[in-house]
C-alpha positions as CSV (number, residue, x, y, z in Angstrom):
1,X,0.0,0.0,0.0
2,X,1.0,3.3,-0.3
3,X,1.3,4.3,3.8
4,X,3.9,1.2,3.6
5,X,5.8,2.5,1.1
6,X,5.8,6.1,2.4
7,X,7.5,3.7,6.0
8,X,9.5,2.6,4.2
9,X,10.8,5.6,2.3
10,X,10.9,7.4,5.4
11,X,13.4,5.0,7.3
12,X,15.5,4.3,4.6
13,X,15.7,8.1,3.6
14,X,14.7,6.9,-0.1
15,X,12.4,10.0,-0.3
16,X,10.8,12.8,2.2
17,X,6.8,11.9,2.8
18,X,5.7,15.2,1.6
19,X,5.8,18.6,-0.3
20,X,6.5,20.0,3.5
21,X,8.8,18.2,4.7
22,X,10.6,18.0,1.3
23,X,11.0,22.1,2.0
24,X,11.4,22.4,5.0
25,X,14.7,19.6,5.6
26,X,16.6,20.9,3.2
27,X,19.0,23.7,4.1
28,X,19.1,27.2,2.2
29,X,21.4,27.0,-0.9
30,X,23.5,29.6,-2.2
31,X,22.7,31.7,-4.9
32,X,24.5,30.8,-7.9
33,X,24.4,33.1,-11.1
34,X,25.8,30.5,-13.8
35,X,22.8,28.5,-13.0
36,X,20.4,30.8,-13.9
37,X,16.9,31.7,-12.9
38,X,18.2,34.4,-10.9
39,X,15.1,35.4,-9.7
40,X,13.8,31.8,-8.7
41,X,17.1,31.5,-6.5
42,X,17.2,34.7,-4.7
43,X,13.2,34.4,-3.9
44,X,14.0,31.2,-2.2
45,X,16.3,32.3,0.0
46,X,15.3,35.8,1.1
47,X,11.7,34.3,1.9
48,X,12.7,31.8,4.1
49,X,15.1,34.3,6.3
50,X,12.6,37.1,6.0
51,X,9.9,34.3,7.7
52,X,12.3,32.0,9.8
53,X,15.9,34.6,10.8
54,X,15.3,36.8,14.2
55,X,17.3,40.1,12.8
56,X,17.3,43.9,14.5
57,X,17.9,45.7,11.8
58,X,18.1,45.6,7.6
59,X,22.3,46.0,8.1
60,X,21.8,42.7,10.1
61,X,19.1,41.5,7.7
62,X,21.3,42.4,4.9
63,X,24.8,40.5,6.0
64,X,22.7,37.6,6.6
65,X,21.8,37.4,2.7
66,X,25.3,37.8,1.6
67,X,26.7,34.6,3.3
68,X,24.2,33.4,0.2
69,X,25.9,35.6,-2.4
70,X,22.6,37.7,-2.2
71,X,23.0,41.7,-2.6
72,X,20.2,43.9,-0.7
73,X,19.8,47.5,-1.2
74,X,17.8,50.0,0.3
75,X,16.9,53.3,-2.1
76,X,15.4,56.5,-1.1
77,X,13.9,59.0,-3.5
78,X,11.2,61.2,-4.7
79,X,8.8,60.3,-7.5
80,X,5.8,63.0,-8.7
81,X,6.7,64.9,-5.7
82,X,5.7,61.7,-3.9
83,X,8.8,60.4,-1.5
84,X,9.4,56.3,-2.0
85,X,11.3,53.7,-0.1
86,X,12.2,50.1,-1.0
87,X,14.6,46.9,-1.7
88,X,17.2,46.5,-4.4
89,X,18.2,42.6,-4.5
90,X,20.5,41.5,-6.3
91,X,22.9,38.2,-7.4
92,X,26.2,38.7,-5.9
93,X,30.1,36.1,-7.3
94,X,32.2,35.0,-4.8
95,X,34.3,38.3,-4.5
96,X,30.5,39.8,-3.5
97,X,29.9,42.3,-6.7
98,X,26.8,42.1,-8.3
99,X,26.0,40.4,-11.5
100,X,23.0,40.0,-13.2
101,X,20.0,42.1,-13.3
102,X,18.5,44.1,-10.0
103,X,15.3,43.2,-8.3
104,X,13.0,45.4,-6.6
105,X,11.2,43.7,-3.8
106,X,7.8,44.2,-4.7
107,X,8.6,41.0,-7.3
108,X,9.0,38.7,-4.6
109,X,5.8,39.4,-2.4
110,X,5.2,41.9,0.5
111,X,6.7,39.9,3.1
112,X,10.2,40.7,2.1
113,X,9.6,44.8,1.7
114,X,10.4,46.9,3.9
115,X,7.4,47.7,6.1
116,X,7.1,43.8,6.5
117,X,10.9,43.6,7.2
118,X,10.7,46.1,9.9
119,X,7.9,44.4,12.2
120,X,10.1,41.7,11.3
121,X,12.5,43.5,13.1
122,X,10.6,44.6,15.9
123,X,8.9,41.2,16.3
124,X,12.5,39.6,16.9
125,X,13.5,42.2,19.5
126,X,11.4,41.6,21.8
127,X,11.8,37.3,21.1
128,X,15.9,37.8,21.3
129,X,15.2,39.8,24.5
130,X,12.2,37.5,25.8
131,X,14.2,34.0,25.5
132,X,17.4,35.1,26.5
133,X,18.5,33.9,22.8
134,X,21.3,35.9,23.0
135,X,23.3,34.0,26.1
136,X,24.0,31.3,24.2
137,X,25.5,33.1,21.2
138,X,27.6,35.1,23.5
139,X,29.0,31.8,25.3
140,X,29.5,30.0,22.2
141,X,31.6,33.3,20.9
142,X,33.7,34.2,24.0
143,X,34.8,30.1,24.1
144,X,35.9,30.0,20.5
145,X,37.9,33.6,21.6
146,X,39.3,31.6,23.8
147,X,40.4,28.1,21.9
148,X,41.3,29.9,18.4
149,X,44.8,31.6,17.7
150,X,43.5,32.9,14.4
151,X,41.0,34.0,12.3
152,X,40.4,30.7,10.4
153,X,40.4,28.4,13.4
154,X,38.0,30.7,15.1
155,X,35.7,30.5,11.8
156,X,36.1,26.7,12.3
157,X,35.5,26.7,16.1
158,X,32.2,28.4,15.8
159,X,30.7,26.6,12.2
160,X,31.1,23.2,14.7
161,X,29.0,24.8,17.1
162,X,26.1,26.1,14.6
163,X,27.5,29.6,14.2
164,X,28.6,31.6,10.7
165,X,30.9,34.7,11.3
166,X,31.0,37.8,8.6
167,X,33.8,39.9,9.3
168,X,34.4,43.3,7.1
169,X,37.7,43.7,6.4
170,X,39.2,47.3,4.9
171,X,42.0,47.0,2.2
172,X,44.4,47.5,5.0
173,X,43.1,44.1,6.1
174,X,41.7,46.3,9.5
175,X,38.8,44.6,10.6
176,X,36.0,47.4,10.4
177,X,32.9,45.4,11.1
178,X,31.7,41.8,12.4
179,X,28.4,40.0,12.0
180,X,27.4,36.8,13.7
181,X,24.9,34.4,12.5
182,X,23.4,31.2,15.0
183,X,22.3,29.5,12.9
184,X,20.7,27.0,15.9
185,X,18.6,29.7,17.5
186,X,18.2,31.4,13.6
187,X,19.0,34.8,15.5
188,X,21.9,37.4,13.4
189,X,23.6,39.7,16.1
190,X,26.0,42.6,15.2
191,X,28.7,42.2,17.2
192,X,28.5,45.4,19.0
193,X,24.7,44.7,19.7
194,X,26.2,41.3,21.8
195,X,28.3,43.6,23.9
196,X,31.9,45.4,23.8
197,X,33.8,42.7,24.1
198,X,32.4,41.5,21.1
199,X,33.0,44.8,18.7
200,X,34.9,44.8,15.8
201,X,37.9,46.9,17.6
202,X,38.2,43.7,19.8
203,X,38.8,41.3,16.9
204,X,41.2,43.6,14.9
205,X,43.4,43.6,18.0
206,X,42.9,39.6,18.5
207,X,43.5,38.5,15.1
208,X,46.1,41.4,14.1
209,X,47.5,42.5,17.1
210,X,51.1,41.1,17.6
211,X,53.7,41.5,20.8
212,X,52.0,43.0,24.2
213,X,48.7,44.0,22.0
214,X,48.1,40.2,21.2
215,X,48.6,38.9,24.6
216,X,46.1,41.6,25.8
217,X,43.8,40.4,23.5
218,X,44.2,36.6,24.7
219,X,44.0,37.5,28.3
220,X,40.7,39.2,27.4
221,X,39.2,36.6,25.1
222,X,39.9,34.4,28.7
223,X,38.1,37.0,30.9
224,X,35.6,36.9,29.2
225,X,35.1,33.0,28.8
226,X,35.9,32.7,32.8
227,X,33.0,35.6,33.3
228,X,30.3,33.4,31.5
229,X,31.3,30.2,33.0
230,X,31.1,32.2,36.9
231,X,28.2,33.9,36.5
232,X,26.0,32.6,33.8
233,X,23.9,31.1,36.0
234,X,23.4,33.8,38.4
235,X,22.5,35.9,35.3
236,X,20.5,33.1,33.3
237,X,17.1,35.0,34.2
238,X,18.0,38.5,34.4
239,X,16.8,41.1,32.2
240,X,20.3,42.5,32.4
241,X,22.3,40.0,30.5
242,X,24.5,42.1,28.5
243,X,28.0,41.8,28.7
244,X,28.5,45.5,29.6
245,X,26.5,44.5,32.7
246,X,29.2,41.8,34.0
247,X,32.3,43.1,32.7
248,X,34.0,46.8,33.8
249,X,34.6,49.3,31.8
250,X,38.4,48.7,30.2
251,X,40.4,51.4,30.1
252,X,43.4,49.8,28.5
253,X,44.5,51.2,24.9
254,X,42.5,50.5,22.0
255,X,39.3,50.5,24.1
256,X,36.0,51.8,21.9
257,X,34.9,54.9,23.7
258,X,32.0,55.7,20.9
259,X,30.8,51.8,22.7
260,X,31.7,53.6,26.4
261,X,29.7,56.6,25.9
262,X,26.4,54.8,24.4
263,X,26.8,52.3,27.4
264,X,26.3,54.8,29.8
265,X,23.4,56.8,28.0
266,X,22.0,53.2,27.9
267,X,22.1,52.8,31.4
268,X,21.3,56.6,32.2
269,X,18.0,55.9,29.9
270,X,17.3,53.0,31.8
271,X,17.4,54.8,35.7
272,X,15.6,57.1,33.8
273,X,12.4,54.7,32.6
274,X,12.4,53.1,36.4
275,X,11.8,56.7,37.9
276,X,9.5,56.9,35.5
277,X,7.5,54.1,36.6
């Protein structure tokens, strides 16, 4: 009968039961312009992360799609004296420049536009902040800090443990900019937005520092393992749970006072909102 075939197809993994399942096990693929159908590939992808990804912002959104060679673009203007906003996608090669024809969003359905995108957006703040989501990405992080003595084994580190990493690198080779994606909780953090100790700054002087500079750097990257493993628990059901909230301020050279300053208005804010109440 056919339910005995469908057993059987099942445990042997001949063939998935249904259309459903058929989607939904098989992991996003990369966007790949010699294959053509452009358009077919990039509306696979970005609909699945604009529906399943917990992002905070498009630049987040945005760094996300490249890791699938997609391009995203957003354009401001004036049409008929009428002001417009929207999406540019686009196909991106391995050295990340487009190619191929440009997309508005509006082709691939409303929920990847912007106004959809950005309850999206607010939607996944308050689930990152709700379920602590972001605890786990920060442990996973400092420990790979920790273990790795470059760049590529700490790429490695964290792809074992369900994590991507998009660093932006200048043509100096200064790292300007870092992006991480779990890809077991589906959340996409900025690494500023985890915590200082997580900023780009941090990883320039990790991964290019040499001499005192680098040992600095390893000293921290155990700090801050040591500080999760102390007082995780303690923390595990705190609204707190930023880094900035267990670690001091450093005040050692190379430290990221534009990070400093929008700590304390953070916290300022925050004595502010209680009074309030």
């Amino acid at each position: 009968s056919m339910d005995a075939c469908r057993e059987l197809e099942q445990k042997y993994g001949l063939a998935p039961a249904d259309k459903k399942q058929r989607q939904e096990g098989l992991p996003l693929k990369a966007v790949r312009y010699e294959e053509g159908d452009i358009k077919h590939q990039i509306a696979n992808v970005i609909r699945s992360i604009a529906r399943d990804y917990h992002f905070q912002s498009l630049k987040e959104y945005e760094a996300l799609l490249t890791i699938y060679n997609i391009g995203m673009e957003e354009v401001r203007g004036e049409a008929k004296g009428k002001p417009y906003q929207g999406l540019i996608y686009s196909a991106l090669n391995d050295k990340g420049e487009k190619v191929g024809s440009l997309f508005k969003s509006s082709l691939f359905g409303k929920p990847v536009g912007i106004p959809a995108l950005e309850k999206r957006i607010e939607k996944s703040a308050e689930i990152i902040k709700n379920k602590g989501l972001k605890e786990r990405s920060k442990k996973v992080i400092a420990s790979a800090m920790r273990s790795s003595k470059n760049r590529q084994d700490f790429e490695k580190t964290l792809e074992k443990q369900g994590m991507g990493v998009l660093f932006r690198i200048n043509e100096q080779g200064r790292i300007y900019g870092v992006t991480f994606i779990d890809h077991e909780q589906k959340c996409v953090f900025n690494g500023s937005r985890l915590g200082k100790e997580f900023s780009a700054n941090v990883f320039n002087d990790f991964f290019n520092g040499s001499g005192q500079k680098q040992e600095q750097s390893d000293h921290k990257a155990g700090q801050v393992f040591e500080t999760f493993e102390n007082v995780s628990r303690e923390r595990e059901n705190s609204d707190m749970g930023g880094i900035f909230d267990i670690l001091p301020i450093e005040t050692q050279e190379g430290e990221d006072f534009e990070a400093e300053a929008l700590m304390r208005r953070l916290k300022k804010k925050k004595k502010k909102s209680i009074r309030r109440l």
